[in-house]
NUMARBA-374374 format. One line per 8 residues: their letters; for each residue x, y, z of C-alpha. Coordinates in nm, 2 decimals, always signed. Layout:
# residues N
a> X Y Z | ...
//
This chain:
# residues 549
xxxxxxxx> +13.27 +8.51 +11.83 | +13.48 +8.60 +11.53 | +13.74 +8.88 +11.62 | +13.74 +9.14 +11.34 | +14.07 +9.31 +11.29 | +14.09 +9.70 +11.31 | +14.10 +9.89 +10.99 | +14.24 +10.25 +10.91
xxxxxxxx> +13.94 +10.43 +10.78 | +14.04 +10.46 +10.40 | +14.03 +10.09 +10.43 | +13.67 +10.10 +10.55 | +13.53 +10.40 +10.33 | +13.71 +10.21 +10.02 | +13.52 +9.87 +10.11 | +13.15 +10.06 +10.14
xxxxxxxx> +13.24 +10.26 +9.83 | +13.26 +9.89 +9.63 | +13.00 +9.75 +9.82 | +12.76 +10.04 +9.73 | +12.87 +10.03 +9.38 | +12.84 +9.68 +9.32 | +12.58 +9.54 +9.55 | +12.31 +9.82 +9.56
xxxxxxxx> +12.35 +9.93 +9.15 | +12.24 +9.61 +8.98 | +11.97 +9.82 +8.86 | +12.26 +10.07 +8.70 | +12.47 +9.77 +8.59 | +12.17 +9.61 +8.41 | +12.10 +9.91 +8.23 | +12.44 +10.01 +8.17
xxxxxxxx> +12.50 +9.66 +7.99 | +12.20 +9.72 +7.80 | +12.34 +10.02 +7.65 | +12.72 +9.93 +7.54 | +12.80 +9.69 +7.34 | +13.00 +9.31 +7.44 | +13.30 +9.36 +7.23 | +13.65 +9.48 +7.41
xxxxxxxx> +13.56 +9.86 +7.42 | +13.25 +9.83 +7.58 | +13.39 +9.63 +7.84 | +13.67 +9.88 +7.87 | +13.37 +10.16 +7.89 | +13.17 +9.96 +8.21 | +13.53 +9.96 +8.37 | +13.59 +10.29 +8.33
xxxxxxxx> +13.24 +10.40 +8.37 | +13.32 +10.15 +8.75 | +13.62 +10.35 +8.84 | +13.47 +10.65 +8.78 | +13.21 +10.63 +9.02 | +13.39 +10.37 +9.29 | +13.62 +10.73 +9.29 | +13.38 +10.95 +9.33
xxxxxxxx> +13.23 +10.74 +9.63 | +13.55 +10.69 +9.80 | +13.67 +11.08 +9.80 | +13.34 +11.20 +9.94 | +13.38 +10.97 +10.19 | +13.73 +10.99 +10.28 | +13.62 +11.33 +10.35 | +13.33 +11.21 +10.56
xxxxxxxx> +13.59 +10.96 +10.78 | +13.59 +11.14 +11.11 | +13.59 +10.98 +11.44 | +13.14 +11.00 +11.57 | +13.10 +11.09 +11.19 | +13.16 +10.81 +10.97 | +12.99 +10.49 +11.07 | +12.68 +10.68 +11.14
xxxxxxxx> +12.71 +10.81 +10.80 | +12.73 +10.48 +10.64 | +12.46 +10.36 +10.84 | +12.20 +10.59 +10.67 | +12.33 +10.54 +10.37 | +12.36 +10.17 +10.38 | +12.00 +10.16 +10.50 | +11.86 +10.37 +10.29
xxxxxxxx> +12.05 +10.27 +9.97 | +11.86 +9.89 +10.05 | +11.54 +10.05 +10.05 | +11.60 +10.21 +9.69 | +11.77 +9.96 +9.53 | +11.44 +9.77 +9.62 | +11.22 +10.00 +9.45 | +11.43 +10.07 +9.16
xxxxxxxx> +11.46 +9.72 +9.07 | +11.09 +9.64 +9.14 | +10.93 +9.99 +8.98 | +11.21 +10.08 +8.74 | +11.18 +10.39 +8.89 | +11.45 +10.66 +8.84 | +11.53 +10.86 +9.17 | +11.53 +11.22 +9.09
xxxxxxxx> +11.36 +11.57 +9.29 | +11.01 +11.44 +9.19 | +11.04 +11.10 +9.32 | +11.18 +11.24 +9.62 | +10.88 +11.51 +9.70 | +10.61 +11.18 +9.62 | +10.81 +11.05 +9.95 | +10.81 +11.29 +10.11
xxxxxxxx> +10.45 +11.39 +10.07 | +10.31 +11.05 +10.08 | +10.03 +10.96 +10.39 | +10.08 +10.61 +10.56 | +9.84 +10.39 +10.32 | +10.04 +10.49 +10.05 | +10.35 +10.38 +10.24 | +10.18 +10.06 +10.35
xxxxxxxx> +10.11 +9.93 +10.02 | +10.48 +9.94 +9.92 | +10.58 +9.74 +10.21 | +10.63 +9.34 +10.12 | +10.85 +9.10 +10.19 | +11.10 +9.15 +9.96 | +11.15 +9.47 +10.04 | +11.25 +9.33 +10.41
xxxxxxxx> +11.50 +9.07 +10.24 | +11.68 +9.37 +10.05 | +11.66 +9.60 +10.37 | +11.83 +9.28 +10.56 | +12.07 +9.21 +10.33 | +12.21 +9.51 +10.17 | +12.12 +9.74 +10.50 | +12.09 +9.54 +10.83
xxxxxxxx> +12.37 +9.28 +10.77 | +12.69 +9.54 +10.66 | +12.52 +9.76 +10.92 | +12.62 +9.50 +11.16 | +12.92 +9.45 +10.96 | +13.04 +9.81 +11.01 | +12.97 +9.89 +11.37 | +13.16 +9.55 +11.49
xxxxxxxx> +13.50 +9.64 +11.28 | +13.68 +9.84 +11.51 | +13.86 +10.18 +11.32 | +14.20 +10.24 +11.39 | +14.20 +10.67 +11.36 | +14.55 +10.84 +11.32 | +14.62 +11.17 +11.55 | +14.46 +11.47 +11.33
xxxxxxxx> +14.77 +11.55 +11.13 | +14.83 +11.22 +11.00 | +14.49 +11.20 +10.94 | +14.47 +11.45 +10.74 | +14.75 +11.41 +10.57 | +14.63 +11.04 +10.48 | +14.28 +11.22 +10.34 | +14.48 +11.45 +10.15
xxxxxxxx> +14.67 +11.17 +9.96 | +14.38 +10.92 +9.93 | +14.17 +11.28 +9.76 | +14.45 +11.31 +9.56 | +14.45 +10.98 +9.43 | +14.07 +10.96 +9.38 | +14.12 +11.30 +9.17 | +14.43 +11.11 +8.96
xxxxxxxx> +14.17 +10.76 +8.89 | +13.95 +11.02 +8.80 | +14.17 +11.22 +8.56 | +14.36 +10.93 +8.42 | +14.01 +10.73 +8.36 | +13.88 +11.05 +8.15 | +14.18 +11.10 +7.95 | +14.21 +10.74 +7.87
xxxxxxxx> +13.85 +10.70 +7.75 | +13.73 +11.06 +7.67 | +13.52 +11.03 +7.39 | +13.35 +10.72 +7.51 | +13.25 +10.85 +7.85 | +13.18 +11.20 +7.73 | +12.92 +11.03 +7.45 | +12.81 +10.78 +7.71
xxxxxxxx> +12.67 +11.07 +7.96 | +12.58 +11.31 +7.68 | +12.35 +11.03 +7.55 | +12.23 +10.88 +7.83 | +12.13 +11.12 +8.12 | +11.93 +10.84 +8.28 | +12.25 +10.72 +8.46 | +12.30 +10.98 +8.66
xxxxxxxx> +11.93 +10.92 +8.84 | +12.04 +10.57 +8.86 | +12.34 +10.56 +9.07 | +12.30 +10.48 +9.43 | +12.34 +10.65 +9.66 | +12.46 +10.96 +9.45 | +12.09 +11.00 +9.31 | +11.88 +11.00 +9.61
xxxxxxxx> +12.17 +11.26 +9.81 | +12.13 +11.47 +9.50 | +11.81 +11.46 +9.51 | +11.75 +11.59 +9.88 | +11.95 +11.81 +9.80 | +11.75 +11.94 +9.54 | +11.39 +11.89 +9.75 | +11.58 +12.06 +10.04
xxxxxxxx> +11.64 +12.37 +9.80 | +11.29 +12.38 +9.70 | +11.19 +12.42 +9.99 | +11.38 +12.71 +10.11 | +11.29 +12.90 +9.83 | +10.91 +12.88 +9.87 | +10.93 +12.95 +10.24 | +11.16 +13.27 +10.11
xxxxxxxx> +10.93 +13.39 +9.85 | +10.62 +13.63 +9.93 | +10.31 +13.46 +9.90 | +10.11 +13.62 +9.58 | +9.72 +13.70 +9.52 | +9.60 +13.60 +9.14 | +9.27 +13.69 +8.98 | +9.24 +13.98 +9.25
xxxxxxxx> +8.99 +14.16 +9.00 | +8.78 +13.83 +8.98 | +8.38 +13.85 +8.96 | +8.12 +13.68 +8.82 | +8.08 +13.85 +8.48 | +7.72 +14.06 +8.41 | +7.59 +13.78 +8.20 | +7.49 +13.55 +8.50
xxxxxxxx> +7.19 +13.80 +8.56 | +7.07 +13.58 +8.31 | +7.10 +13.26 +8.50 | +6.81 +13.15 +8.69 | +6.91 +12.89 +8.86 | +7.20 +12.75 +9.14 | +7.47 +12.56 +8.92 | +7.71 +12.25 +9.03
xxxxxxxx> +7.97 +12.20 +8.85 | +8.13 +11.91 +8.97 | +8.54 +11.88 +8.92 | +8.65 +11.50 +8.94 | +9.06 +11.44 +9.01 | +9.13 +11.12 +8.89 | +9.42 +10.92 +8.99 | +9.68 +10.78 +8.78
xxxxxxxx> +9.44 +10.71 +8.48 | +9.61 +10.68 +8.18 | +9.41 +10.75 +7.85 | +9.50 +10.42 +7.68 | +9.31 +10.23 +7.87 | +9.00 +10.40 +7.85 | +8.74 +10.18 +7.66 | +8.56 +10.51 +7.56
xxxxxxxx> +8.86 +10.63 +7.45 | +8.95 +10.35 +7.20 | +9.09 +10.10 +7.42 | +8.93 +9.69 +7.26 | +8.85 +9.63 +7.63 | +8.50 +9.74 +7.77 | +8.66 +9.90 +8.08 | +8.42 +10.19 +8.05
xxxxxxxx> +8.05 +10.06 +7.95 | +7.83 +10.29 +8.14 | +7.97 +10.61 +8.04 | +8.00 +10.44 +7.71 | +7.63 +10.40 +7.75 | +7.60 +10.85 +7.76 | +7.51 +11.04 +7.46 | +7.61 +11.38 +7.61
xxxxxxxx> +7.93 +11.24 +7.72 | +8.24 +11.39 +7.58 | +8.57 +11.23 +7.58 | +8.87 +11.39 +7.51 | +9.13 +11.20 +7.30 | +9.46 +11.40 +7.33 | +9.52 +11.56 +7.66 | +9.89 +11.56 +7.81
xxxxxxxx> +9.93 +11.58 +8.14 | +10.17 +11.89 +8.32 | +10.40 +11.61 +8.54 | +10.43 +11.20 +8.61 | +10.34 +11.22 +9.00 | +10.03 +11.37 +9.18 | +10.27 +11.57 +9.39 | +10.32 +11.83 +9.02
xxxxxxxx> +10.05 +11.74 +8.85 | +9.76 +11.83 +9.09 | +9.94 +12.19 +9.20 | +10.00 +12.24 +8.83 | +9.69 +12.17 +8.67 | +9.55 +12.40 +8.94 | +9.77 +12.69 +8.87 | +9.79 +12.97 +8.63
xxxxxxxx> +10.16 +12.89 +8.56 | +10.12 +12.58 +8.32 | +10.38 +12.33 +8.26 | +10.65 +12.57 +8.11 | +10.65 +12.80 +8.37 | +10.59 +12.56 +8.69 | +10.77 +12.51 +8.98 | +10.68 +12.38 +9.31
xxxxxxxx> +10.84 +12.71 +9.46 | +10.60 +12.92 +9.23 | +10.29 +12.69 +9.32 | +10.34 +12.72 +9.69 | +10.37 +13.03 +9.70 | +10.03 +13.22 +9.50 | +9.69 +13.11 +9.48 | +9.55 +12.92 +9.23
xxxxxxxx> +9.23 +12.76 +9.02 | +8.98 +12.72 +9.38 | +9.09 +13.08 +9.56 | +9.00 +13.24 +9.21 | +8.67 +13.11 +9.20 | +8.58 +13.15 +9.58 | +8.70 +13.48 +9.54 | +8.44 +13.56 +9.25
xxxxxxxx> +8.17 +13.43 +9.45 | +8.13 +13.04 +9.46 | +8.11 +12.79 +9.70 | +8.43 +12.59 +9.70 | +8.45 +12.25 +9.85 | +8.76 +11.99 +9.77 | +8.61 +11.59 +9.86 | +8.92 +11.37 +9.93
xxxxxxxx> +8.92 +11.04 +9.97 | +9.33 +10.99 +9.88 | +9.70 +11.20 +10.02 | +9.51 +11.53 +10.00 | +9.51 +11.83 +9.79 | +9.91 +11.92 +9.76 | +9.83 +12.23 +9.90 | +9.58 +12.35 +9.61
xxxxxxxx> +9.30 +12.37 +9.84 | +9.41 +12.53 +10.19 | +9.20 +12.84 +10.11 | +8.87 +12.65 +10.07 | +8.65 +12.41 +10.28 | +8.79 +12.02 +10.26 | +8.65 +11.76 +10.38 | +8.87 +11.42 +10.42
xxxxxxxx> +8.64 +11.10 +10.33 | +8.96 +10.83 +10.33 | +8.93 +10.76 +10.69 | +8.56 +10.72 +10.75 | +8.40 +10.43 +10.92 | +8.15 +10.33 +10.66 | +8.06 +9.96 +10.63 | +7.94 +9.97 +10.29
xxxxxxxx> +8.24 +10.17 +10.15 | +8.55 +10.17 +10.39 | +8.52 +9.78 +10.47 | +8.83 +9.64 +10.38 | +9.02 +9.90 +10.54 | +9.06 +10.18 +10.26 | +8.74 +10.34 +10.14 | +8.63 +10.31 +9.78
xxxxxxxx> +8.57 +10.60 +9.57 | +8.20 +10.58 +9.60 | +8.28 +10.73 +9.93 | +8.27 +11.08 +9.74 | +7.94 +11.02 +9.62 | +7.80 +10.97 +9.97 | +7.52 +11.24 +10.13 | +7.61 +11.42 +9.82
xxxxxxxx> +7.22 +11.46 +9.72 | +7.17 +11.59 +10.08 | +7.45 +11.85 +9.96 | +7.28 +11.94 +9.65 | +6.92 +12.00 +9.84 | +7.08 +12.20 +10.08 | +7.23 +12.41 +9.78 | +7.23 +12.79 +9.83
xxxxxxxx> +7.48 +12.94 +9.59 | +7.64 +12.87 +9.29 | +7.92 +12.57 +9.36 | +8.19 +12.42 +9.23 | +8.28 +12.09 +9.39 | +8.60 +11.89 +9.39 | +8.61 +11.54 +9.40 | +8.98 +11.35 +9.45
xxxxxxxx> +8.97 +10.99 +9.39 | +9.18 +10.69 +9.48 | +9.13 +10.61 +9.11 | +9.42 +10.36 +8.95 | +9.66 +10.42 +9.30 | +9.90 +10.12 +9.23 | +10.11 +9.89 +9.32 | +9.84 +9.75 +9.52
xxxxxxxx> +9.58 +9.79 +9.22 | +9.34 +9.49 +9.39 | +9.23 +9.73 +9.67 | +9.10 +10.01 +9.47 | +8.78 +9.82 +9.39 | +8.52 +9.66 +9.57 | +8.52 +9.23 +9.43 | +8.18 +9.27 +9.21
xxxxxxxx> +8.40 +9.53 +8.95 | +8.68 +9.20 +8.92 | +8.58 +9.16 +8.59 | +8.91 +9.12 +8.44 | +9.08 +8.76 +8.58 | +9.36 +8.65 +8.71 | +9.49 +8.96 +8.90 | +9.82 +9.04 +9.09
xxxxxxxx> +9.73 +9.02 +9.44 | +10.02 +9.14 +9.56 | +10.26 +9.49 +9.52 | +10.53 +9.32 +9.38 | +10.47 +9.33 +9.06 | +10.76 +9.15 +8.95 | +10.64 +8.87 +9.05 | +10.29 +8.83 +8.87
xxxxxxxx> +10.25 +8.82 +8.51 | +10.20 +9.15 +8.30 | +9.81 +9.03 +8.21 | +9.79 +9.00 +8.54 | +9.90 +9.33 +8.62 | +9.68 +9.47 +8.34 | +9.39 +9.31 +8.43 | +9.35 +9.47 +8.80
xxxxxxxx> +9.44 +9.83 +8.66 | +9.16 +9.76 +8.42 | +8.92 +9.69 +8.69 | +8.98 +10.01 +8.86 | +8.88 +10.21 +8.56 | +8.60 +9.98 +8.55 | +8.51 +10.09 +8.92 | +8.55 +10.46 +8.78
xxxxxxxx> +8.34 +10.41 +8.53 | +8.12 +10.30 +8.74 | +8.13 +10.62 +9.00 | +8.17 +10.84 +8.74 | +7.83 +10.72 +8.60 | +7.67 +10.74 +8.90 | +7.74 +11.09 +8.95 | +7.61 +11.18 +8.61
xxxxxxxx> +7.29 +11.05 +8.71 | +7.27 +11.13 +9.03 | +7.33 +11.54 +8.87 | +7.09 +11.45 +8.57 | +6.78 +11.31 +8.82 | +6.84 +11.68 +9.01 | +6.85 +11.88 +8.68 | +6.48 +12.00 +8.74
xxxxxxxx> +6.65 +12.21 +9.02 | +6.96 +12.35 +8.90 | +7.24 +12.34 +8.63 | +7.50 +12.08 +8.65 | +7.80 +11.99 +8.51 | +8.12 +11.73 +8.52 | +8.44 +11.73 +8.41 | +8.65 +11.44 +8.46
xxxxxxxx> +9.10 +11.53 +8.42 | +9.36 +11.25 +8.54 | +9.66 +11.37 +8.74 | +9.90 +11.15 +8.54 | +9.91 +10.80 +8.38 | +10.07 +10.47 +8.47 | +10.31 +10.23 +8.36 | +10.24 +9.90 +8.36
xxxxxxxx> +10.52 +9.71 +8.24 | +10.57 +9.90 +7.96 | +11.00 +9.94 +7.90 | +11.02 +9.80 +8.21 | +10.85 +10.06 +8.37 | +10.57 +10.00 +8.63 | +10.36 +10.33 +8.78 | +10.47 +10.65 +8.74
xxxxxxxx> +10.73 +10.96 +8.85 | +10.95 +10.90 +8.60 | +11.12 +11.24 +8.51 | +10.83 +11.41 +8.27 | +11.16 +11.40 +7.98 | +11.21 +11.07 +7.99 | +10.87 +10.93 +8.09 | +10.67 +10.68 +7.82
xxxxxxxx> +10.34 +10.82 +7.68 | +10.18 +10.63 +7.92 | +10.25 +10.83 +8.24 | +10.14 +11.13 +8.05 | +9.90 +11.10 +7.85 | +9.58 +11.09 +8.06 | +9.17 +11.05 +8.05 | +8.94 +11.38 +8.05
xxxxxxxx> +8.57 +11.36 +8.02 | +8.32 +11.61 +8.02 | +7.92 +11.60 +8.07 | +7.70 +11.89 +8.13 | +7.33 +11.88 +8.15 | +7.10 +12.02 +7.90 | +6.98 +12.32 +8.11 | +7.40 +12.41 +8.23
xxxxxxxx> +7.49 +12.37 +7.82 | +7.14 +12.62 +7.79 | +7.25 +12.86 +8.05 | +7.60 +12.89 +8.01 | +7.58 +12.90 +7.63 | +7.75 +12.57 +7.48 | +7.73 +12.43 +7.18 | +7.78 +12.07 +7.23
xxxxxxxx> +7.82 +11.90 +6.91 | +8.13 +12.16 +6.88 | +8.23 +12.03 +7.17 | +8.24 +11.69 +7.02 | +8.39 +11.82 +6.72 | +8.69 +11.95 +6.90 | +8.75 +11.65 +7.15 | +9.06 +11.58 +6.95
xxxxxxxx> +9.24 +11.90 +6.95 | +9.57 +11.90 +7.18 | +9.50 +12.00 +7.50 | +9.71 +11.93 +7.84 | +9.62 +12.06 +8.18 | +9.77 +12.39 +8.16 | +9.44 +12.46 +7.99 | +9.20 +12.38 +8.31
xxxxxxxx> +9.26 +12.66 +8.48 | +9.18 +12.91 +8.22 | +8.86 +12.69 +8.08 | +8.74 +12.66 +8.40 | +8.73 +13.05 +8.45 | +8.55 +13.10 +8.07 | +8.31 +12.80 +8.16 | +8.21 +12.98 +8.51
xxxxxxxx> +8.23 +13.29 +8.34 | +8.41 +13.44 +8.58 | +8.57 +13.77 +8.44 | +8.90 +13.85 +8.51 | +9.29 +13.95 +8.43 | +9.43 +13.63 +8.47 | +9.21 +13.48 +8.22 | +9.37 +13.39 +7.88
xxxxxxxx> +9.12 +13.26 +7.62 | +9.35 +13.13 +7.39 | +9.36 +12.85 +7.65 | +9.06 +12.82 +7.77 | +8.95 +12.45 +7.57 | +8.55 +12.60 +7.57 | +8.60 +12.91 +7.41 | +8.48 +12.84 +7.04
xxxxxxxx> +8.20 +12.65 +7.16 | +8.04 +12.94 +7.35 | +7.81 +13.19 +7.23 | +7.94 +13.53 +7.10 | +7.80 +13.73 +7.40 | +7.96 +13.54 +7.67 | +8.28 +13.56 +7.52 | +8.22 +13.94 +7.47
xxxxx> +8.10 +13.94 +7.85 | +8.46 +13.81 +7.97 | +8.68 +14.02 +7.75 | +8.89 +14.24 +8.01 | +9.05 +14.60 +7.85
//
């Protein structure tokens, strides 16, 4: 067996510094030759921009090189750099917070359809093999004064590259990161360390902050003595559903026939969503704060849309069949459907959103009060886009069959996320009629509001997360429908063809959680009309009922 001679640590941290910088960045370096030109100064800026960073990685590890410290230190890193690299170059995904808390708050099918067998080859070449690499070179460590003294003088000459680098190029570097703040969530493994960093500070400050009540005053407003009947109004989650592919929102493909097929369907043409991941959108949309305001922090800690409603006298149930609720519904009854053992739904070993459709007429017959139910689909979930439909809804052909996207065709790609909103379609349809054959017992309504959209190939972009700033319209601009049946537009005072009239105002899902409250008429503090989407379609004496001195 090969004999490796011993090396003095510097040696070591200076050979993983270039190794990380060249062999797990060729997402960066790609990018970074995209944006500077091929003449002698913008080679001059990639070297810079090189020493730069092959600095910074060497002085924070020269600072890391202790005897028991280092080579587990680079082990993680190594290993976990492979992994990103992997999905940056396969996703184009940019590593920030965001990305970070969709990892961390992910359930293991989500993690099993990102698994493939490229993602082995990078983990075995960029992780396992320098792993192996690492622990066989034996480190020669001085006594701790000499040591020290060596870090001290390696610092100082990672500080002086820095410095001299800076002054030498200045105003190209300074214009190259004032224009391009991408680069910073592409460099591995500074992003996904800054990044913990910041997901780690999130979460102490939610577990510090005292949790807070909202919509304490909330009741049912004196109008519903008028009602005389239970109402459902159903509130349907949908998953990475991106507006632009709706067919009844414009798109040339049919994706959407049978709610194409509903005259009292409403479809709303310009609604933004509040993030790019389900992990701030679905806490968002469900909170008082709206996008301006919103932090995960804030979210965590104060109640939001469901406890508002339960607590002015509803039933609340939340229906999952995907990673749960991101903590919107721990105050409510939930009922997890992704796991069940269902031949005609869960067959192929993930259920199908029909799932949330089942024993729901037994639900509605064993109605008591006034409810609002919560449906969370599986919806668009990529990579693996092929599972999220049963085979009769392929109607869109060839289709990646596989979650790495890079290597089928972008009509491929297309053509299986269009078959999921076909499948939607399809479930969305069948609750409307499922609610409109039960009419002749109570009121019932549906509203339909994507968490996010998805990239699919667009920019090189596939999925979504990408920080909200810098996403494409496509991760946020997202599908919301809305049906009600005649006798909940009757009761509840709607005018519907205002409704249809205003399905092209701006609207984004800051504005569910106050419509919501002036749909259900629920009277309170926290309500703010301005905001609430219904509000000029409702009659004059419900909006007089909810007004709050």
């Amino acid at each position: 067996m090969l004999k490796i001679k011993a090396v003095r640590p510097e040696v070591l941290t200076l050979l993983s510094s270039a190794f990380l910088l060249l062999c797990c960045n060729f997402v960066l370096w790609q990018h970074l030759f995209s944006i500077t030109s091929g003449d002698w100064q913008g080679l001059l800026m990639r070297l810079a921009f090189g020493l730069i960073v092959l600095a910074i990685f060497n002085l924070v590890l020269t600072l890391l090189a202790f005897r028991w410290v280092l080579k587990p230190i680079l082990t993680l890193l190594l290993l976990i750099s492979a992994c990103v690299a992997y999905f940056m170059s396969q996703y184009g995904v940019l590593i920030d917070a965001g990305m970070l808390r969709n990892a961390a708050e992910t359930d293991v099918a989500e993690v099993r359809d990102l698994l493939s067998s490229e993602l082995a080859v990078y983990v075995l070449l960029l992780g396992v093999l320098p792993v192996c690499l690492v622990w066989r070179t034996p480190v020669n460590y001085r006594v701790w004064p000499r040591e020290l003294l060596s870090k001290v003088l390696v610092g100082a000459a990672c500080v002086a590259v820095l410095g001299g680098v800076a002054l030498v190029n200045y105003q190209g570097l300074s214009s190259l990161f004032r224009n391009h703040h991408e680069l910073r969530l592409m460099v591995v493994p500074s992003n996904y360390v800054g990044a913990s960093l910041s997901y780690l500070r999130e979460q102490i400050s939610s577990s510090q902050q005292p949790f807070r009540q909202v919509g304490v005053d909330a009741v049912k407003a004196p109008i519903w003595q008028t009602h005389r009947r239970k109402s459902l109004t159903v509130l349907v989650v949908g998953e990475s559903a991106r507006a632009e592919n709706f067919g009844v929102l414009g798109y040339p493909r049919n994706t959407t026939p049978q709610l194409q097929a509903e005259s009292g369907l409403i479809a709303y043409s310009n609604v933004r969503s509040c993030g790019t991941e389900t992990a701030v959108s679905v806490p968002c949309m469900f909170s008082n704060l709206g996008r301006g305001d919103y932090s995960a922090a804030k979210a965590k800690s104060q109640e939001g849309l469901l406890d508002v409603l339960q607590r002015a006298g509803f039933h609340v149930l939340w229906r999952d069949n995907q990673a749960g609720c991101k903590g919107t519904c721990e105050r409510v009854a939930f009922e997890d459907l992704s796991h069940r053992h269902d031949s005609q739904f869960c067959a192929s070993g993930e259920c199908h959103d029909e799932i949330l459709l089942q024993d729901l007429q037994g639900f509605i017959d064993k109605l008591e009060q006034d409810t609002v139910l919560v449906l969370h689909q599986m919806g668009s979930h990529g990579p693996d886009y092929f599972k999220r439909y049963p085979k009769e809804f392929e109607r869109f052909t060839p289709v990646c069959n596989s979650n790495a996207l890079n290597d089928c065709s972008r009509a491929s790609i297309v053509n299986g996320y269009d078959n999921t909103l076909a499948y939607t379609d399809h479930v969305l349809a069948s609750l409307i009629d499922l609610l409109r054959s039960n009419q002749g017992k109570l009121d019932s309504a549906m509203l339909y509001l994507a968490d996010h959209g998805e990239s699919l190939g667009e920019y090189n972009l596939y999925l979504h997360g990408t920080p909200y700033l810098m996403a494409p319209d496509q991760q946020k601009h997202v599908a919301m429908l809305a049906w009600f049946s005649d006798s909940y537009q009757q009761a509840f005072a709607l005018d519907a063809d205002c409704l249809r009239a205003e399905r092209d105002q701006p609207l984004s899902q800051d504005n569910l959680f106050h419509s919501m409250l002036g749909l259900l008429e629920v009277r309170s503090k926290a309500y703010n009309p301005a905001l609430d989407m219904f509000a000029a379609c409702r009659g004059a004496p419900v909006r007089q009922a909810l007004a709050v001195e």
